[in-house]
Structure formats: structure tokens, C-alpha cells
C-alpha positions, -999 to +999 in steps of 0.1 A: +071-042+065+062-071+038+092-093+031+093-085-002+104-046+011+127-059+033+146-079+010+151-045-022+181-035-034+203-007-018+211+011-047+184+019-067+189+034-108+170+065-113+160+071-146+159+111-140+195+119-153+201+096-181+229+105-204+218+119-238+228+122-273+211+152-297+186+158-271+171+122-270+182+094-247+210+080-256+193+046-255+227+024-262+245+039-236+216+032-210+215-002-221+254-003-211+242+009-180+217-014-171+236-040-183+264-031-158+238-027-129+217-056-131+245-081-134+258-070-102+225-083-088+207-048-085+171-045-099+153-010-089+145+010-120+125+046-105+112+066-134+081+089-135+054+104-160+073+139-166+113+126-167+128+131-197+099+145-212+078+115-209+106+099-227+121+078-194+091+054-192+097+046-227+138+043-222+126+019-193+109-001-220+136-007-246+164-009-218+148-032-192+114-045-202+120-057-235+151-070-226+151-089-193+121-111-174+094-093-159+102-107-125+136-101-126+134-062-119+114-037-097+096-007-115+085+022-098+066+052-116+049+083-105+014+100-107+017+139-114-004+163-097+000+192-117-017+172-146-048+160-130-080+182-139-103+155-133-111+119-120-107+107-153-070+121-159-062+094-132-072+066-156-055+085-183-022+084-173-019+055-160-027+034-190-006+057-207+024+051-183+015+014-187+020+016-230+051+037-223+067+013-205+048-020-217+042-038-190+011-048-173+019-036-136+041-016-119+062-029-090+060+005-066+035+032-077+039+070-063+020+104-060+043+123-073+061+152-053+036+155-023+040+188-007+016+215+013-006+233-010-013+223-045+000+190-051-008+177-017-050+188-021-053+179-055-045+143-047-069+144-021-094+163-042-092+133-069-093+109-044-060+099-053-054+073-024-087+053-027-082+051-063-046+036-057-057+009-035-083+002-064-052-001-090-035-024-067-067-043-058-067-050-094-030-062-096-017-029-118+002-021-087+019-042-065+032-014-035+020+021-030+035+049-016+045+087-027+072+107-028+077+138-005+090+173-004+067+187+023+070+196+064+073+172+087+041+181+102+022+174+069+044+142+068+024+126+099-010+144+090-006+123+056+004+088+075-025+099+098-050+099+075-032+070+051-021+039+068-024+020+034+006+036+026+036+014+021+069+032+021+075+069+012+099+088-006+120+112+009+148+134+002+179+128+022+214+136+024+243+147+053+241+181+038+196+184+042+197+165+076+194+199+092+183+219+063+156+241+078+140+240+042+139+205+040+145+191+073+161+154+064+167+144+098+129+149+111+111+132+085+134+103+082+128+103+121+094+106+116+091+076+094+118+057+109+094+055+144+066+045+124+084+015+110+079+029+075+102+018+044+120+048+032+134+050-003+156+079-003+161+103-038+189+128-036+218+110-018+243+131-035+222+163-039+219+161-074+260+162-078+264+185-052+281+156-029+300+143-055+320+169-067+329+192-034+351+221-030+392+211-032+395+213+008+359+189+016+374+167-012+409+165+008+396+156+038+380+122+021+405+117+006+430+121+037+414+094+052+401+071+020+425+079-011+404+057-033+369+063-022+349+091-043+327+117-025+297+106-040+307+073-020+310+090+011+274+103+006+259+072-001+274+053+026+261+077+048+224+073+033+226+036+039+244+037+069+206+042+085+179+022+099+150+021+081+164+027+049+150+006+016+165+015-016+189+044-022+185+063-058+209+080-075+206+092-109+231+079-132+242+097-164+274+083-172+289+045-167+316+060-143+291+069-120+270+038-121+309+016-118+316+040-087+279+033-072+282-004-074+315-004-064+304+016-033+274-013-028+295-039-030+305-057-001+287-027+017+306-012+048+282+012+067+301+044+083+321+038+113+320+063+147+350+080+131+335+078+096+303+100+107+324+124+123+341+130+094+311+133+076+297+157+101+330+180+092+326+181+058+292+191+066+303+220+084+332+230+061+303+228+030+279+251+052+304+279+048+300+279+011+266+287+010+256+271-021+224+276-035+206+242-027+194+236-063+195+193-069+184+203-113+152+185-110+139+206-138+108+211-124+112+251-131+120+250-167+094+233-185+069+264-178+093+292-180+081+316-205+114+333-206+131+297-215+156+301-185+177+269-179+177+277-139+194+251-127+223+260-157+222+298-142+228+279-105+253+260-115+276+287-124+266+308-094+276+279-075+310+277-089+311+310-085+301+307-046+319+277-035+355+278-060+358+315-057+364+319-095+351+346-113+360+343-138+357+309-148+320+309-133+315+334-159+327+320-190+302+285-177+274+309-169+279+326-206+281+288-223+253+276-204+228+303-216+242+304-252+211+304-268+183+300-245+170+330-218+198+347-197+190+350-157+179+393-163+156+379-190+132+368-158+097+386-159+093+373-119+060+357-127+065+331-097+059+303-117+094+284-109+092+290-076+058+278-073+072+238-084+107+242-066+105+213-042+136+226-026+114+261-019+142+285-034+137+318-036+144+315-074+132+354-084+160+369-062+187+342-071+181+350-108+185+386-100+219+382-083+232+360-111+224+384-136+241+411-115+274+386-109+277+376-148+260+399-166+272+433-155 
């Protein structure tokens, strides 16, 4: 590990959630935000090609880059599989990410959501390592990694085969540690015995962790009155070895003043504190929540215009709160306007992006059955 990766932040701002304002980032409010975060002497900005549109890269630029040093802040972006058709699209994208966000280098470049199948041969079909190394050869990236949402066995065929890679990305929460579908705990083994930085995305399971059913929630609170459960989610995240930077996805200044409050003066999790932890875990199992973290990733090519991860939300509420009827009057607000969850034609094409591997078709179908019937 360089020094430079041993010495990064622990709470790292990802520009995947930012708040919004008439369907454009709300630019003033992420400068607020920045504001907020870099003074408390944090400096890991994570954006990527597709977030917000293609509009995060640019918020980067008139939130962060315009406004502070160059070498006062990290930048990490990401290369997208699904829009490479040829060597060239390589080349492309990258000196369009680079005018998006005006600079002249990135601080930590990634493939973007490796995973078995598609994404994972199409890097390797462009040559998507080699021409990385080349990029950072050439000072337009300083560290190189990618983020993952594969199987652990893919996981060590890809460190196998790439020892030039830096860090990698994983997704990691106490909810996913045993998740057979993503399987936290083995790939943060996995990388852990290879001595390999980890930054970690999905601490708090896209909200999930931060806003728990009444009796999870009381038993934080029993024990911490003041501490919020996204806290308890991100100690536990940087409670572990081997861990580089933390991301969360801020939308609102609460959450970024209860994130830096949680960094500051850092305690990591006590013997008591991770078996408390471990209960919650158990408690949340019960619910059986659909494991949906609102990446988006489904949307953008749904011909029926289906916000999924709207539809999950209310099924979720629904499934974990026990309320009808409430979950019903969200669900109905939620699709006002766009395509309901019965309005799916099961052509496969969310499910086929889902990093979290959910069996989208069938979840739609019970939705529609619980609030449209």
C-alpha cells in the first residue's frame, strides 16, 4: 500500500445522491455541503460517468474544482462498460469526463461496476486494464482500481490476472456481510489477505441502515441516545482492517453534519458494540426487505418508465412497518405520473444491470398485486 493510500480520508462524499431542485442539482446546496465537509479536513469526492445523468462530474466541477486547489482534494471517477463499443470509446470518455469536471487528472480512476458476464468481458475485450496503466503512465491518473459487484471467486480471478490493481471497490455493510447475493464478508476477506486498500460504497445500504424499523432503532438508541443509525453503520464499516475510505452518498446537510460528526474523533466499535450490531442484524433479517440500495441502474432503460426503486420503497414500508395502508398512499405518490409496477412488459432489461441481482420481474409483480389490486 503507497503512503499516499494509507494516509485517505475515512469518510469519503459520494456524488451519487446529491440533493436536487427542478430536476437539476441543486448546485448551492452542494456547495453548502462541500463546504461543510472539506473544512472538517475531509477531501474524497467519488463521482462517475452515468450519476446524475452525466451531470455529477460537472457538479464536481463548479462545487470543488473551481473552487478549491487542485491538490487539496481527491477525485475519483468511473469508466462504464455498458458504453464501450470500441477501443476508441475508451479515449472518448475519458476526455469527456476530464471537460466535465475540468481538470487535468483524476486522483483514483475505476472500471465501473465489474461483475461476471458483460461488464466484466467487455473490459477485458477493450483491453481495459492495459489501457489504464497507459492513462496513468501518462499522469491522467494517479491510482487505479475498479469497483465490484461480482462473486468472490471472480474477485481473486481478477487480482489474479491484475496485480497493477491498486485498491478495489466493494460493497459492504453489517446487513450484506452474509448476504448470499453479495457476500460482504468474503470479498472483504478476500482483499483484506491480499493487503489490498478497500474503499467501501453502501455503508448504510442506500438508507436502508439509517432509517430502521421502530424496535432495531430502540435498541441503538437504548444503548447510545444520541447516536443515529446511519452512525452505527458506519462505525461498523470503519471499525475494519484494511479499510481506506468509506462513501456515503449525501443528499441533505443533516446527513453530511451527522457523517462528520460520526468521523470525528473516530471511536471504532467495542466487543459489546458489535454484538449489538450483530442483533440488529438479526432482528432486520426478519423483515425481509427487498435489498434494493436505488442505484438507478434499472431505470434509465426501462421502456415502461418504472421508477423501481420508488415501487421498492413502498413495498419495503410495506414489508418492514406493517402498514398498508400508508405503504399504499407512498406507492400511489411515487408512480404519480410515471409507469406503475403491472405496467412491466418483463423484458429483463432491469435485472440484467441490478448489481444487487434482484429478481426485479417477480418483485414488480407482487407490488402491483399489494397496491394495485
Amino acid at each position: 500500500m503507497s503512503v499516499e493510500l494509507n494516509k485517505m480520508p475515512k469518510l469519503g462524499f459520494g456524488l451519487m445522491r446529491l440533493p436536487t431542485k427542478n430536476d437539476e442539482v441543486d448546485l448551492s446546496r452542494v456547495c453548502t455541503m462541500v463546504d461543510a465537509y472539506m473544512k472538517s479536513g475531509l477531501n474524497y469526492f467519488d463521482t462517475a460517468y452515468v450519476y446524475h445523468g452525466g451531470r455529477s462530474e460537472v457538479a464536481a466541477r463548479e462545487c470543488i474544482v473551481k473552487r478549491y486547489p487542485r491538490d487539496s482534494f481527491y477525485l475519483a471517477t468511473k469508466l462504464p462498460a455498458w458504453s464501450l463499443r470500441s477501443y476508441e470509446d475508451r479515449d472518448r470518455i475519458f476526455n469527456e469526463q476530464l471537460e466535465r469536471a475540468g481538470v487535468d487528472y483524476f486522483d483514483f480512476y475505476l472500471l465501473h461496476s465489474l461483475e461476471d458476464g458483460y461488464n466484466y468481458d467487455t473490459y477485458e475485450k477493450h483491453n481495459c486494464f492495459s489501457w489504464a496503466m497507459q492513462k496513468r503512465s501518462e499522469g491522467k491518473i494517479r491510482h487505479f482500481g475498479f469497483s465490484f459487484h461480482g462473486t468472490p471467486e471472480l474477485l481473486e480471478k481478477v487480482l489474479d490476472l491484475h496485480p497493477e490493481v491498486e485498491f478495489v471497490q466493494i460493497q459492504l455493510n453489517y446487513l450484506d456481510w452474509d448476504n448470499p447475493a453479495v457476500q460482504s464478508g468474503r470479498l472483504y476477506d478476500i482483499l483484506h489477505e491480499r493487503n489490498i486498500p478497500m474503499i467501501i460504497m453502501e455503508p448504510v445500504k442506500g438508507g436502508t441502515l439509517a432509517s430502521l424499523p421502530p424496535e432495531c432503532e430502540a435498541m441503538f438508541r437504548e444503548r447510545e441516545p444520541e447516536r443515529s443509525s446511519a452512525s452505527w453503520a458506519l462505525r461498523f464499516v470503519a471499525s475494519l482492517e484494511g479499510v481506506m475510505t468509506i462513501l456515503s452518498g449525501m443528499s441533505t446537510e443533516e446527513q453530511m453534519e451527522d457523517n462528520i460528526a460520526t468521523f470525528t474523533g473516530f471511536i471504532p466499535l467495542t466487543a459489546d458494540e458489535q454484538q449489538l450490531v450483530s442483533d440488529v442484524r438479526r432482528k432486520l433479517m426478519e423483515n425481509k426487505a427487498i435489498g434494493c440500495t436505488a442505484c438507478r441502474y434499472c431505470t434509465d432503460g426501462c421502456p415502461m418508465g418504472i421508477p423501481i426503486p420508488e415501487v421498492f420503497k413502498a413495498e419495503n414500508t410495506a414489508r418492514v412497518y406493517n402498514d398498508s395502508w400508508r405503504s399504499k398512499n407512498l406507492y400511489n405518490s411515487l408512480v404519480e405520473g410515471k409507469g406503475k409496477a403491472s405496467d412491466c412488459i418483463a423484458c429483463g432489461q432491469c435485472e440484467g444491470v441490478c448489481p444487487q441481482h434482484l429478481e426485479i420481474i417477480e418483485l414488480l409483480k407482487g407490488a402491483a398485486e399489494r397496491f394495485e389490486n
